[in-house]
C-alpha positions in Angstrom: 0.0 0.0 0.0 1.4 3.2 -1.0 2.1 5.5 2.5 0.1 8.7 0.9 -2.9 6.7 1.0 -2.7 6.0 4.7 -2.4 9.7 5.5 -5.2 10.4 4.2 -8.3 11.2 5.9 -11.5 9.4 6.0 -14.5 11.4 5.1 -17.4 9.9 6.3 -19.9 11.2 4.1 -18.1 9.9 0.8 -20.2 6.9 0.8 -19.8 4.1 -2.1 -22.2 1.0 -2.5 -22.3 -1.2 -5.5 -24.6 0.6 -7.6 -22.1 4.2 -7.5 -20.8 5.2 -10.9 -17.0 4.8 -10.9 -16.1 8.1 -11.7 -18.0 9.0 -8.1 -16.2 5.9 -6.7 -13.0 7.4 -7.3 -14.2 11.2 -6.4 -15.4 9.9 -3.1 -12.6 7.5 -2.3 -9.6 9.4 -3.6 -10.3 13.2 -4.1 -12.2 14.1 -1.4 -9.7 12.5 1.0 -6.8 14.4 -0.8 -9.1 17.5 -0.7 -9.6 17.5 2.8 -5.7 16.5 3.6 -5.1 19.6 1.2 -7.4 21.9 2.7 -4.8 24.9 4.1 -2.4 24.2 1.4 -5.8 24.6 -0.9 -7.0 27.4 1.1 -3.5 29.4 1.2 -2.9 29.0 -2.9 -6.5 30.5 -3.6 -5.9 33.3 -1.0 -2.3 34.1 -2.5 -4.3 34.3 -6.0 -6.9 36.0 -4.9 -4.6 38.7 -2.8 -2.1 39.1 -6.0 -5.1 39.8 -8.3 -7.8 42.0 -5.9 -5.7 43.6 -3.5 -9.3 45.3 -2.4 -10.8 41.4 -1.8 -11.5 42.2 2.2 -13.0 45.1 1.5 -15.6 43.8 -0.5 -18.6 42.9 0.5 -19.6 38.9 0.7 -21.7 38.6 -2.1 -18.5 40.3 -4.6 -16.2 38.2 -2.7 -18.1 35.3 -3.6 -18.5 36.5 -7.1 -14.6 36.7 -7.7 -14.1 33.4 -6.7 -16.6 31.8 -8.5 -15.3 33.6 -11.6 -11.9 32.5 -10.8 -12.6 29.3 -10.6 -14.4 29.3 -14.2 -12.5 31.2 -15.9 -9.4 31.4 -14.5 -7.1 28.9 -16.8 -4.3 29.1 -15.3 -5.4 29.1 -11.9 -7.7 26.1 -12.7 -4.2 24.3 -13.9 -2.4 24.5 -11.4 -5.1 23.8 -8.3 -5.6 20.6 -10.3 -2.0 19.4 -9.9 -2.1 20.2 -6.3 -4.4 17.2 -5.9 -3.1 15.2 -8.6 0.5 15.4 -7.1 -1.0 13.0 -4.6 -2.2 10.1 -6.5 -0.7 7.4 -6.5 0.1 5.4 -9.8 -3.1 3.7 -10.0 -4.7 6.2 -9.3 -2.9 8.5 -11.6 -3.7 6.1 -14.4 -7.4 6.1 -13.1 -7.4 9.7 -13.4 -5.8 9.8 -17.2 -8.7 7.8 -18.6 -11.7 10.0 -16.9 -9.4 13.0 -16.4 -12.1 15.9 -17.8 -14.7 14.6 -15.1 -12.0 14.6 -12.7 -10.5 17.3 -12.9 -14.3 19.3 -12.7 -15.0 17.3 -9.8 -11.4 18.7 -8.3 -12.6 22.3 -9.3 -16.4 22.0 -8.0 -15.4 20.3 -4.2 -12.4 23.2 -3.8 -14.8 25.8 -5.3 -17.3 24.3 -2.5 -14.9 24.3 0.2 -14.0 27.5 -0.3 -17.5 29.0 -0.7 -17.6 27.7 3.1 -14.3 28.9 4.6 -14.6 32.6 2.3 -14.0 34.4 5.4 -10.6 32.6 5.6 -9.6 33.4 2.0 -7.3 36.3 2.2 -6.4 36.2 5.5 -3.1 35.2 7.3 
C-alpha cells in the first residue's frame, strides 16, 4: 500500500455501494480524501491568487467576494491548472492512471469540491 494513502483522511460522508458510478467511486474514495488533507495548502494557494489579483478582496462585500471566486474558478485557466495538480500530485500510480482515462470529469469534480470548500471557509480566503 502506497504511505500517501494512509495519510489520508476518512470522510465519512463519501459513501460508495455497488450501484455508484466509478467516476464518483473514485471522487469519493480518492479526491475528497486528498481535498480535505489539502485543505490549508488549498486554502493558502486561492488566497495568494486572490490577494495578488484583488488587493481590495476584504474590503468587498460577501456577495463580490463570492463573485470573484466563482469567476476564478471558471474562468481562470491558469489558476484552474495549477489547483488541479495540487491534488493530482498526490495520487498514487493507479490512481494517476485512473485519473488519465476519466481525467475531464475529474479534474471538474477537483474544481467544484475546492470551489465548495472554499465557498464555506470565504472568510478565511485572504487572510493570514
Amino acid at each position: 500500500m502506497d504511505k500517501r494513502i494512509s495519510l489520508r483522511p476518512i470522510v465519512e460522508s463519501a459513501k460508495v455501494d455497488e450501484t455508484t458510478h466509478p467516476n464518483e467511486v473514485f471522487q469519493n474514495e480518492t479526491l475528497r480524501p486528498i481535498i480535505k488533507m489539502q485543505h490549508l495548502l488549498i486554502l493558502a494557494f486561492v488566497s495568494d491568487h486572490v490577494m495578488k489579483f484583488n488587493k481590495g478582496f476584504l474590503e468587498l462585500s460577501k456577495g463580490k467576494q463570492r463573485t470573484f471566486v466563482t469567476n476564478l474558478f471558471a474562468k481562470d485557466n491558469t489558476f484552474k491548472h495549477r489547483l488541479t495538480g495540487l491534488i493530482i500530485g498526490q495520487f498514487t500510480i493507479d490512481e494517476f492512471k485512473t485519473y488519465t482515462a476519466i481525467a475531464p470529469d475529474v479534474n471538474k469534480r477537483i474544481l467544484t469540491i475546492c470551489l465548495e470548500r472554499m465557498m464555506v471557509h470565504l472568510n478565511e480566503i485572504g487572510v493570514e
